[in-house]
N, C-alpha and C positions, 0 to 999 in steps of 0.2 A: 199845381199837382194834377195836369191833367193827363197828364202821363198813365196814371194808375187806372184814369178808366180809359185807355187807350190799352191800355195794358192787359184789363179783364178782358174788355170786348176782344182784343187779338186771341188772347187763350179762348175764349166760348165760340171764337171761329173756328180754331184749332180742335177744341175739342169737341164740335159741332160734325167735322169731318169724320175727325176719329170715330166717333160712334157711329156714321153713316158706313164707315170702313167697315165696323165689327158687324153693325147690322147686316150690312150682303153679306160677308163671309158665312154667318150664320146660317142664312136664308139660303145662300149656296149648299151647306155642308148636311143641312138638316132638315130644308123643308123643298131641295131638287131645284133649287132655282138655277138658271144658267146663267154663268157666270157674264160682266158686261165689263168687260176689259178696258173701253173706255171710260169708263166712269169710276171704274177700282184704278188706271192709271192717272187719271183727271186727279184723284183722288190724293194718290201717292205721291204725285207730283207738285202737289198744294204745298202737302204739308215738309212736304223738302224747302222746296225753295221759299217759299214764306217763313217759316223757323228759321234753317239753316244760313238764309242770305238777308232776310229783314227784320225778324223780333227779334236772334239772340244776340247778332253784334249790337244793337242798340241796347240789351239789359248789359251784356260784359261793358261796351264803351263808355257808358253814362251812366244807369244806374248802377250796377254795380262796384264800377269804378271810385263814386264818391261816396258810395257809402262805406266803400274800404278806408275814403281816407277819415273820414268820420266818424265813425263806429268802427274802430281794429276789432273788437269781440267778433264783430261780424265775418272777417277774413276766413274761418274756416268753413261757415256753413258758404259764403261765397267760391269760395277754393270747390266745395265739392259741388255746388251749380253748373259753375265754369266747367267744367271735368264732367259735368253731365252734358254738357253743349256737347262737347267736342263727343261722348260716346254718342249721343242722339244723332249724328253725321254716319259713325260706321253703322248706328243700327236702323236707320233711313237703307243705308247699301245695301242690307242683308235683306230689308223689304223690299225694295225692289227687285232683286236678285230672285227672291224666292216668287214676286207675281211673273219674271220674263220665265222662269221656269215654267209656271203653270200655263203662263197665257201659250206655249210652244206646244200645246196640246196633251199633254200629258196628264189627266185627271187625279192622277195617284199622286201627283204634286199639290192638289187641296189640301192637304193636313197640313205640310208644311208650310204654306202662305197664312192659313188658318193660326198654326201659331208663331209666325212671325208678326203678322198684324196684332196680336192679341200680344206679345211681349211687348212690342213697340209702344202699344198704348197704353198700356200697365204703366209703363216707364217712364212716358211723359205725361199722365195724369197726376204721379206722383211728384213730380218735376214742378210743374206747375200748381200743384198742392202746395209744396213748400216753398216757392215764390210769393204765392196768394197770403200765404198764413203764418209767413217767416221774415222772409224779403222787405214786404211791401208794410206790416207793421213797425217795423226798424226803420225804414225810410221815413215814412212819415214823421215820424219823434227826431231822428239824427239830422236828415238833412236840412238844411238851408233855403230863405227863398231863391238865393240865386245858385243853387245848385239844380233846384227846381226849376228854374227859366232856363236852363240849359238841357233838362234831363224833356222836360217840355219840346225844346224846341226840335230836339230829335226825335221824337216820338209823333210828333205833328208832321212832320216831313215825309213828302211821300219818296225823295231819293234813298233809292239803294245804296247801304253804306258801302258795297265792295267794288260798285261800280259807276256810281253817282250817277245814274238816273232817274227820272219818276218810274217808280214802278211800283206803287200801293195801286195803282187804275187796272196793273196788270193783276197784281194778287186781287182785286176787286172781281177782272171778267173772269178771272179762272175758278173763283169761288162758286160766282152765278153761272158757270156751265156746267162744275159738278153740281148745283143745283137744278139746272136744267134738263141734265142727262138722266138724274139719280130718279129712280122710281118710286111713287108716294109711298109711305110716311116722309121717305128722303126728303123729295123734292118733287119735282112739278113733269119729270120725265115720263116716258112711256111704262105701261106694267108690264112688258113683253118684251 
């Protein structure tokens, strides 16, 4: 089962971003800060392709997968995970969309990144809520050891399931440059 703490720790990166996300926006919108494009793109670019290309095929492929065959009860609230994957993909689009607005200089576009960041994260806080405190207590009771040693061994891997490379080393340095870039509480970046 070491899946599930491969699992939390992936969401408390996730959602270690996200808040750094909400935090600038804020600091932008309300206390004049200027906004650092690379670091709100560092940012948005994490949480795409780390979600979209690395944690969620491995919950649909493996856990999810046997816990449908294991637990049938479970198929709906997994039906509506899955179905949040795939919305978490077009609402990834509409943040980015909404930061290349803004970053094209156009300042009257803060509102709208402000609540595009701010839906986004509402959405996969709740997401991941109910993976944490729905998902992952089903699993534990339903599944199997050897559904375990498999749900395992994809969770342990650092290849990309869409492209079979190592790329956890990647989602690793991109983590620690939004960490590098982000300015303290963030991270260890410049105040300016």
């Amino acid at each position: 089962m070491r899946a599930i703490q491969i699992i939390h720790d992936e969401h408390r990166s996730l959602a270690a971003v996200l808040h750094g996300m909400l935090f600038l926006v804020r600091q932008m919108r309300y206390a004049g800060a200027e906004p650092n494009f690379d670091v709100l793109a560092a940012m948005v670019h994490y949480i795409d392709v780390f979600s979209e290309r690395f944690h969620h095929p491995k919950e649909d492929q493996y856990l999810f997968r046997l816990l449908r065959l294991r637990h049938p009860d479970a198929i709906p609230l997994l039906a509506k995970l899955e179905d949040e994957h795939k919305m978490g993909a077009e609402k990834i689009r509409a943040l980015e969309q909404a930061l290349d607005h803004y970053q094209q200089g156009d300042t009257t576009k803060l509102p709208a990144f402000a609540a595009a960041a701010a839906a986004y994260a509402a959405f996969h806080y709740g997401h991941m809520r109910a993976e944490e405190t729905e998902v992952l207590p089903l699993a534990r009771i339903h599944l199997t050891a050897s559904d375990w040693e498999m749900i395992d061994a994809a969770f342990t891997s650092h290849a990309d399931p869409l492209v079979g490379v190592e790329a956890g080393i990647e989602y690793e340095k991109l983590f620690r440059q939004i960490v590098n870039l982000a300015p303290p509480p963030l991270g260890i970046g410049p105040t300016s």
